[in-house]
N, C-alpha and C positions, 0 to 999 in steps of 0.2 A: 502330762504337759498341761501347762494354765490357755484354755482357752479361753478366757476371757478378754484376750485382750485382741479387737476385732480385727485389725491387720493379720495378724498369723492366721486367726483361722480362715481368713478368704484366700490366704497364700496357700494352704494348705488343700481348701478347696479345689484353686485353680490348679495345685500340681497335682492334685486326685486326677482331674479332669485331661491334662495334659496326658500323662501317663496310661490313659485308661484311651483314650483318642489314640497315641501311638500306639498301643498294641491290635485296633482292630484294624490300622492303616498297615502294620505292618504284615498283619495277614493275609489283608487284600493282596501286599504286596507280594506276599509268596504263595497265591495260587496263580496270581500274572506268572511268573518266575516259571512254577509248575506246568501250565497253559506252554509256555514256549520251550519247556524242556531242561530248564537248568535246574536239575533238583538239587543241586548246592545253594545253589543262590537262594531257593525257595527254602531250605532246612534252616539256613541265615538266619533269613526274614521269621520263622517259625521261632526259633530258637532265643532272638530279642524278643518278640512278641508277649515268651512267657514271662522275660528278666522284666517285660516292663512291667506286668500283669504286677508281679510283687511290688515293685514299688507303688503300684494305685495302693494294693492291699494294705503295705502298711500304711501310706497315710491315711486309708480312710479307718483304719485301726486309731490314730490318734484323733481325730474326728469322731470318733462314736467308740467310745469305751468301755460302753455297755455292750457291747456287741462283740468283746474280746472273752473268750474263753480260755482259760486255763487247763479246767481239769472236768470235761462235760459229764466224766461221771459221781463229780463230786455235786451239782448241779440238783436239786430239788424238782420234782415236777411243775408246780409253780416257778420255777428259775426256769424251767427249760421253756414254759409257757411265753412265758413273759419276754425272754428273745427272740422266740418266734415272732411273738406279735408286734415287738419293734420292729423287726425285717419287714415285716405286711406294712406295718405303719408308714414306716420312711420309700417302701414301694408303692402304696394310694399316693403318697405325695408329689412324687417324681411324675409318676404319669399322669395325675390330674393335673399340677401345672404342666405338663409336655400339650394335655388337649385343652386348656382353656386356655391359655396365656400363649409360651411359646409357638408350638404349632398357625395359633391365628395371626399370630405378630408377623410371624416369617411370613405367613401367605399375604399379607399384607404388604407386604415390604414388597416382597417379590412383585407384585402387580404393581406396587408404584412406582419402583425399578422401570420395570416393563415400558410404562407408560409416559415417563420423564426423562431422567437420567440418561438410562441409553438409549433413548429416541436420539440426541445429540451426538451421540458415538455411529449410534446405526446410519448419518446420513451419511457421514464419512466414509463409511466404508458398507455399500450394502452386502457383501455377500457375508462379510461379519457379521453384520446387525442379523442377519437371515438366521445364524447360529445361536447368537446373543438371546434372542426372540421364543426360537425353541426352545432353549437350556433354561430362560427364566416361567414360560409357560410351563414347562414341567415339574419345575420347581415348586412354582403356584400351586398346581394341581397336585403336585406331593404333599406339601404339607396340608393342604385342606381336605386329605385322603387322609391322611396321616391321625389328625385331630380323631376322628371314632375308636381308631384301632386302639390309640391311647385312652380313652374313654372305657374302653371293652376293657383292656388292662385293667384299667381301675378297679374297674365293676368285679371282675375276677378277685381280684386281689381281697376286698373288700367280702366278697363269701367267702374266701379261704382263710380269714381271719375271724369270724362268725364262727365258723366249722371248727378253727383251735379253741376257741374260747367254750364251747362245748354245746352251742347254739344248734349245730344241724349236723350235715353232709354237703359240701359244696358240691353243686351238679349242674344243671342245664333245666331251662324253662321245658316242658314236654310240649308245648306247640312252638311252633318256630312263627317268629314278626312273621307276619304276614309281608311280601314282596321281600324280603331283606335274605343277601345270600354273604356268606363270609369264605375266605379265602384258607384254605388249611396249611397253606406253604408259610402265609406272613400275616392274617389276620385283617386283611383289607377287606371291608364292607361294603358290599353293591347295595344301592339305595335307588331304585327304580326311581323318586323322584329329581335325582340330581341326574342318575344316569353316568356316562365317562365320554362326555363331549371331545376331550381332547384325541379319543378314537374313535370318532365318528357315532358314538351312540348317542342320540338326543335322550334326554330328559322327559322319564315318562316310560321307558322301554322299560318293560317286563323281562327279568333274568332270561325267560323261556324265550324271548324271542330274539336274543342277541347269537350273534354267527356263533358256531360253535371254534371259529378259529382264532376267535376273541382270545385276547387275554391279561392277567392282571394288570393294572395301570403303574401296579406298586412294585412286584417281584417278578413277573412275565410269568408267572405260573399259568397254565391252560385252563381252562373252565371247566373242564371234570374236575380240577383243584377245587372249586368250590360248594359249599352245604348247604341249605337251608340254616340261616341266623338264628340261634336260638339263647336269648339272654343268661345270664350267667343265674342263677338263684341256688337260693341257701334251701336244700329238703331236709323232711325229717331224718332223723338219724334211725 
């Protein structure tokens, strides 16, 4: 297919995106399904979920055609290298725009949401705006939670492409940041000096000194869920 010509491939894009959207909404939807007991309904839900899974797969197969394999054992170890390191590549990309770009924009919006917009809806109707208020602070506070975890991606990604290329072993820094504790469930980073205000932790708290019935701001995982942070780095091999 001629990508060249930039209307198709943003169509193409947007119907990757589409397709790739409905299949993790339609999961959600059938463990709701499962949760209340209809496990037809939830098999449904499961069963489009994968039909839609294909459809992302092939368009993002005309989208990156370098990335389509024929015949993996007809492949060179240089060829096999080399599409590894595209998958790494087009993976640093995703998630460093997700933490510099996307991620800040959204948190950004959402606060000025917050603070404009629907202030004029919330006087209308306060026990709405009460809800409006909490759904956009959390929002808020999601994505600006969110911004590291994608960072941490990156950095991960980034020694696991070092490590193919014949650079090292991708592993873990042996001392852990100092104060920084990271979540095992979903990768959320506690940062003593931000803190998680929107559960009562000020800014300043020490991991060790938060209730032990704390928990993640991002997955609700419990706080035995989380490690001492310890940055991603490339060791010898």
């Amino acid at each position: 297919m001629d990508l060249s010509k930039p209307g198709t491939h943003a169509n193409l894009e947007a119907a990757f995106g589409g397709e790739s959207m409905a299949n993790r909404k339609y999961l959600f939807f059938a463990d709701v399904a499962k949760q209340l007991g209809n496990a037809e309904l939830a098999k449904l839900f499961r069963d489009t979920a994968a039909q839609e899974t294909e459809h992302a797969f092939a368009h993002f197969r005309l989208l990156h055609p370098e990335l389509v394999i024929a015949d993996a054992a007809a492949l060179s170890d240089e060829e096999k290298e080399a599409v590894l390191a595209r998958c790494l590549e087009l993976a640093i990309e995703g998630e460093t725009y997700e933490y510099t770009t996307m991620y800040p924009e959204f948190a950004a919006q959402a606060r000025t949401d917050r603070d404009s917009e629907a202030v004029a809806e919330f006087e209308e109707q306060i026990d709405e705006s009460k809800d409006h208020a909490a759904i956009f602070r959390k929002a808020a506070g999601n994505f600006g939670l969110l911004a590291p975890v994608e960072q941490h991606h990156a950095q991960r990604y980034g020694v696991a492409l070092e490590a193919l290329q014949g650079n090292g072993k991708a592993g873990e820094a042996a001392t852990p940041v100092p104060g920084k504790w990271i979540c095992k469930v979903c990768s959320m980073i506690y940062d003593p000096a931000v803190g998680d205000p929107d559960s009562g932790i000020a800014a300043g708290t020490p991991f060790e000194a938060i209730p032990y019935d704390w928990e993640c701001p991002l997955c609700g995982a419990r706080k035995a869920s989380f490690v001492p942070y310890r940055e991603p780095e490339l060791l010898a091999a």
